[in-house]
Residue, then its C-alpha position, 0 to 999 in steps of 0.5 A: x188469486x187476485x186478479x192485477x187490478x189494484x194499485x197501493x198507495x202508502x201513507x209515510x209522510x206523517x211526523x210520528x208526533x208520538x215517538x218523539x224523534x226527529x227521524x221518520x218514524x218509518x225509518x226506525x229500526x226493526x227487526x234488522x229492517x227499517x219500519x216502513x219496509x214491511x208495509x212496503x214488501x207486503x205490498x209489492x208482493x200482493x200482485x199489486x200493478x203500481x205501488x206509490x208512497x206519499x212521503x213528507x217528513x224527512x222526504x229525501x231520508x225517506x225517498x233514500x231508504x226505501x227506492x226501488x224499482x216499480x216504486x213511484x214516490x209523491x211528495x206531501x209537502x204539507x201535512x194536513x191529512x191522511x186525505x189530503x195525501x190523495x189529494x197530492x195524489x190525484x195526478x198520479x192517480x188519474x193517470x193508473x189504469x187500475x180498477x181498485x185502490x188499496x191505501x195502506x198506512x206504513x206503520x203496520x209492519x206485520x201485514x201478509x201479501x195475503x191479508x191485502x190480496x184478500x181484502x181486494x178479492x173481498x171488495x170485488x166480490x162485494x162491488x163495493x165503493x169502499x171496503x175497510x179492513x176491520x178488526x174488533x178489539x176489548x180495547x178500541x182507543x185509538x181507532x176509528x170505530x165502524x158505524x154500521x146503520x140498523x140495516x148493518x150497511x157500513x156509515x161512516x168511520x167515526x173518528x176517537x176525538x169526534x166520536x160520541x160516547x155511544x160510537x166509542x164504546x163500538x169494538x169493531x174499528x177501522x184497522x187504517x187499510x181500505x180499498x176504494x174503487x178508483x173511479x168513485x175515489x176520485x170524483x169524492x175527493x172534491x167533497x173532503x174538507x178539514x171541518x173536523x176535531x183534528x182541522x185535516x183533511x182524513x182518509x176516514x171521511x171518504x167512507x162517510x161521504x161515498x155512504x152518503x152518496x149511495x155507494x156499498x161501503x163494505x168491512x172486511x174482517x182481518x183473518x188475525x187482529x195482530x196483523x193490523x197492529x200500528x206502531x204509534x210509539x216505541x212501547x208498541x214499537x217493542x211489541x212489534x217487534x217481539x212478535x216478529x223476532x218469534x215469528x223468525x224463530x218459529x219459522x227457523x226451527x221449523x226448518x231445522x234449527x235449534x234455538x234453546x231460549x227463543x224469547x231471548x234469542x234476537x234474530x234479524x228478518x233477513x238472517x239466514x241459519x241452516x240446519x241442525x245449527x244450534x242457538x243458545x240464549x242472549x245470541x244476537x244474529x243481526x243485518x244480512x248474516x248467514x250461519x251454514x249447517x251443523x253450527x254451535x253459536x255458544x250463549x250471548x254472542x252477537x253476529x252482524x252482517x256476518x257469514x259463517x260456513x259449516x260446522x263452525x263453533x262461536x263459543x260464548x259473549x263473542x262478536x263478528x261483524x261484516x266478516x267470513x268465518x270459513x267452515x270448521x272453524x272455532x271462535x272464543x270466547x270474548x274473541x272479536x273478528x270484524x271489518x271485512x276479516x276472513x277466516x279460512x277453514x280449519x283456523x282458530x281465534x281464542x279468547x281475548x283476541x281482536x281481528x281487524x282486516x286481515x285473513x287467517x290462513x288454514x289451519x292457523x291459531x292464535x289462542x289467547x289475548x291478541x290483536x291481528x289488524x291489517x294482517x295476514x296470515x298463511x297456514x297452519x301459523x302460531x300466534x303466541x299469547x300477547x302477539x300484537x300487529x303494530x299496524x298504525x303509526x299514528x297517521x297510516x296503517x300498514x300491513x303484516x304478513x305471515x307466510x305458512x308455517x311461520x311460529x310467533x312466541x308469546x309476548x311478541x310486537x309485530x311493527x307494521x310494515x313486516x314480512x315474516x318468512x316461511x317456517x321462521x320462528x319469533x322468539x317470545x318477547x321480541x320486538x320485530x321492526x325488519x323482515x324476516x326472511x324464510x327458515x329464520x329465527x328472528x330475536x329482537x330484545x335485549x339481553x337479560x342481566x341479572x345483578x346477584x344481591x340487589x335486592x338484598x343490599x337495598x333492604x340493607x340501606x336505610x331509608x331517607x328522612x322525611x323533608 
């Protein structure tokens, strides 16, 4: 284990030029995390003593996303470089008492703690000035190539725009993550300039000079190329995050759980399943969800921020979002239960029904085609088919509450607010606008008429001409 000798810088401050967004790079999307947090996570779980971010791009977005204790941001108010962020750094570099620093760029989200904590024994080992984090790739466009000298000592890193045709055809290239021993760091950041293809101050350069100087520049191979794989636009965006969604699956089903079709099941790295839960295709399970033990989520159902107890059954094309789904409980088809919703054990939603803010009580069923917003409901209540809580008036919403046992026919409007008994009866078709009170029948339609002969006589009558 590495010693607590080193700090990591992180490079976040660019403007993602290549995925055409207003938006941070750093703060897209994947995997259910934004970005930026994996290069983040890594780093703070590598034993690193101090862990700065440079920002600059949407700074205060940025700052926002990604604060957290230990977490020490420094402003790059202009962009000239990925060396001109040590530069802005400096201050808070001289003040670290670490021996060795790491900079990490953001964008390389399937970076292990164990990959950084290794390249830092590497560079110790080695008393090295530098050590960059090399990997050699069939296709190398794109990155810095490692020039090595006839005696294999590392000379510099050759950028792709200022390389020669010779330096571009090298497969060995700087995967962006290097370690620097701070002191030596320090006294060569005077000797950085932007005389260079790209007019910015790079990172890169510091290689070269700190060669030039006499300084053991090392490469340290990375142990699994895709590990340093940025994401410069949104195709590898994708890719990035195909690798992990499968990486999230593999890990689930060693721990237990079933997931029929992994490459088109997409599950969010914080997600959390147990076991002998079975996962069918086209199931999204999304944000901080969490399903117990012994679970069925049927195909194509979408799970957010949603958490479901054990034995629970979501039959197919279903949605949960930011809800409690108590344990054996059945949802579905095409049922939807959102907005802070609760599901008590042993409760029913069927197919076509909406949820909305309430709670399902024990026991309680409404099967088909329904909406329940702002209600709640006791135990072991029937909800017929077509049952709607009329729960805004079109400027407030109201509440509806169902005592245990109550019995709703099919076809019936709810008017919010309403308070319906313990063991009363709504007769179907009905409209109820007052309270009901406990062991109650409550009807509220009109009487039916039936006039005999009707339709006949009207067949009889002989149609207007034509104005």
């Amino acid at each position: 284990m590495t010693k607590a000798e080193f700090s990591v810088l992180i490079l976040a401050a660019g403007k993602a030029t290549r995925f055409k967004s207003a938006r941070s790079k750093l703060l897209h999307p994947l995997a259910g995390r934004p970005l930026g947090e994996y290069a983040l996570r890594a780093a703070a779980a590598s034993g690193a003593e101090r862990v700065y971010m440079v920002v600059g791009h949407q700074a205060g977005e940025v700052r926002q996303a990604f604060a957290r204790p230990g977490l020490t941001f420094i402003e790059q108010k202009e962009q000239l470089g990925t060396g001109h962020a040590l530069m802005v750094a400096r201050a808070e570099l001289e003040r670290s008492t670490s021996a060795h620093l790491m900079v990490l760029v953001g964008d390389v989200p399937l970076i292990s703690p164990g990959t950084l904590t290794g390249l830092v024994d590497f560079h110790r080992r080695r008393r090295a000035a530098a050590t960059i984090l090399s990997v050699c790739l069939d296709q190398p466009q794109g990155y810095g190539r490692i020039v090595r000298g006839r005696d294999g000592r590392v000379r510099k890193i050759a950028e792709e725009k200022a390389a020669s045709a010779a330096e571009r055809r090298i497969r060995e290239v700087s995967a962006g993550i290097l370690c620097f021993s701070r002191p030596k760091l320090l006294a060569s950041l005077d000797l950085l300039t932007a005389d260079n293809p790209q007019r910015e101050y790079l990172l890169t350069d510091l290689v070269g000079i700190l060669a030039r100087r006499r300084g053991r520049v090392e490469a340290a191979p990375a142990a699994d190329p895709r590990e340093v794989l940025g994401v410069n636009d949104r195709a590898e965006l994708a890719a990035a995050e195909g690798i992990l969604r499968l990486r999230k699956a593999g890990a689930l089903m060693r721990e237990g759980v079933t997931i029929v079709h992994p490459e088109v099941t997409y599950i969010d790295d914080a997600v959390a399943v147990g076991c002998d839960t079975v996962i069918e295709p086209g199931v999204s399970l999304r944000g901080a969800t969490r399903v117990g033990r012994d679970c069925l989520v049927r195909a194509y159902c979408t799970l957010t921020d949603a958490t479901l107890g054990d034995r629970v059954t979501v039959r197919p094309c279903s949605v949960i979002t930011s809800s409690q789904v108590g344990s054996d409980t059945i949802l579905g088809p095409f049922a939807h239960v959102r907005d802070g919703s609760v599901m008590e054990p042993g409760s029913r939603i069927g197919n076509f029904v909406e949820v909305k803010k309430s709670r399902i009580g024990r026991g309680t069923k409404a099967w088909h085609l329904t909406y329940l917003g702002d209600a709640e409901l006791g135990e072991r209540v029937n909800i017929g088919a077509g049952t709607v809580t009329c729960n805004y008036d079109g400027e407030n919403k109201s509440p509806t509450y169902l005592e245990d046992d109550v019995f709703v026919g099919s076809g019936t409007m709810l008017v919010a607010p309403v308070r319906v008994g313990r063991g009363s009866y709504v007769a179907a078709g009905s409209t109820i606008t007052e309270d009901v009170p406990p062991e109650s029948l409550a009807l509220g339609r009109a009487r039916q008429v039936v006039k005999a002969g009707w339709a006949a006589a009207k067949k009889r009558k002989p149609a207007k001409s034509a104005q």
